[in-house]
C-alpha positions in Angstrom: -21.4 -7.4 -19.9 -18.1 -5.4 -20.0 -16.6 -5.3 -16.5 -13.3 -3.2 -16.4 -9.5 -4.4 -15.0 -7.1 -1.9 -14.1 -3.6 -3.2 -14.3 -0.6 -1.4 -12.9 2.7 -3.1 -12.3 6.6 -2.0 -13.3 9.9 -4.5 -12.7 13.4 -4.0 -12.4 16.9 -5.5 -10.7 20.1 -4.7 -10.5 21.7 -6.4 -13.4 23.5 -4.6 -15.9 21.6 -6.0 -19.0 18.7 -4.9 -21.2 15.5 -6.0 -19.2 11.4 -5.5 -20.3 8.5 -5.9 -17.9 5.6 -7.2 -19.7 1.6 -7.9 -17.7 0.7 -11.7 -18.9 -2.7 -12.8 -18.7 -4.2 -16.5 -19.3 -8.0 -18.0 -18.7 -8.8 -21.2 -17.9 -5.4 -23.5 -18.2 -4.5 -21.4 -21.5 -0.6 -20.5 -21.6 0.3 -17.0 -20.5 0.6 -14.5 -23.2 1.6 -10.7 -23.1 -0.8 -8.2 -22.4 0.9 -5.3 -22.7 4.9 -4.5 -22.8 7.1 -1.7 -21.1 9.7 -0.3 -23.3 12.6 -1.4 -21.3 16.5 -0.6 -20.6 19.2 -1.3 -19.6 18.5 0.6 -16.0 14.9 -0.8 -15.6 12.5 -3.1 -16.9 9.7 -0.1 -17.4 6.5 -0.2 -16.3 2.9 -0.4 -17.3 -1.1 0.5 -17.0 -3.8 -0.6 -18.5 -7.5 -1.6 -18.8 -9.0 -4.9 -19.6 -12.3 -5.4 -20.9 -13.5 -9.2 -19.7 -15.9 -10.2 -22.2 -17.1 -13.1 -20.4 -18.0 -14.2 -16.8 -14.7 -16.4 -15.2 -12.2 -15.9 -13.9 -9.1 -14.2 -15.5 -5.5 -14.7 -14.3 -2.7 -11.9 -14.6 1.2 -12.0 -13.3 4.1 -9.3 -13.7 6.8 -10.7 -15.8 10.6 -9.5 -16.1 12.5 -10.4 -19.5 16.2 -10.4 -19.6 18.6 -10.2 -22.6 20.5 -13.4 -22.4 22.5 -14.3 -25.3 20.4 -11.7 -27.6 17.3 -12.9 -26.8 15.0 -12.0 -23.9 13.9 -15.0 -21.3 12.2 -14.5 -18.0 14.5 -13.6 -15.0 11.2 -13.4 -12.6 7.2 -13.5 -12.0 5.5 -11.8 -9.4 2.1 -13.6 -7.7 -0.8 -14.9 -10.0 -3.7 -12.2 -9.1 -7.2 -13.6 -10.0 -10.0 -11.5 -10.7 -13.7 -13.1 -10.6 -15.7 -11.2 -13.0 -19.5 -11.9 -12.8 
């Protein structure tokens, strides 16, 4: 059992400082980690698309994330929504 996740998102504001958008995923009550990253910029936090392949039956968690340079290293400025997928 393989069942396919398309993932599309992209993230941006207007401050003037380097910003990446990153797609976080997390099962269960697991922390977030990052799926996949956007380049990033100054101008825009990029965006991205992508597959998952759930392995298992559950239900998978997935949020947009916006990283900000502060103080030369990059903390989250915003999150969209949790979207939760049931996969059977």
């Amino acid at each position: 059992m393989h069942a396919r996740i398309h993932l599309k998102g992209s993230g941006d504001n207007d401050d003037y400082f380097f910003k990446r958008f990153c797609v976080q995923e997390r099962t269960g009550h697991q922390a977030w980690h990052n799926l996949r990253c956007a380049r990033g910029g100054d101008v825009s936090g990029g965006s991205v698309t992508m597959d998952v392949k759930a392995a298992r039956r559950g239900i998978y968690e997935f949020r947009g994330v916006l990283f900000e340079d502060w103080h030369k290293r990059l903390q989250p400025s915003a999150a969209s929504d949790v979207y939760r997928v049931m996969v059977r």
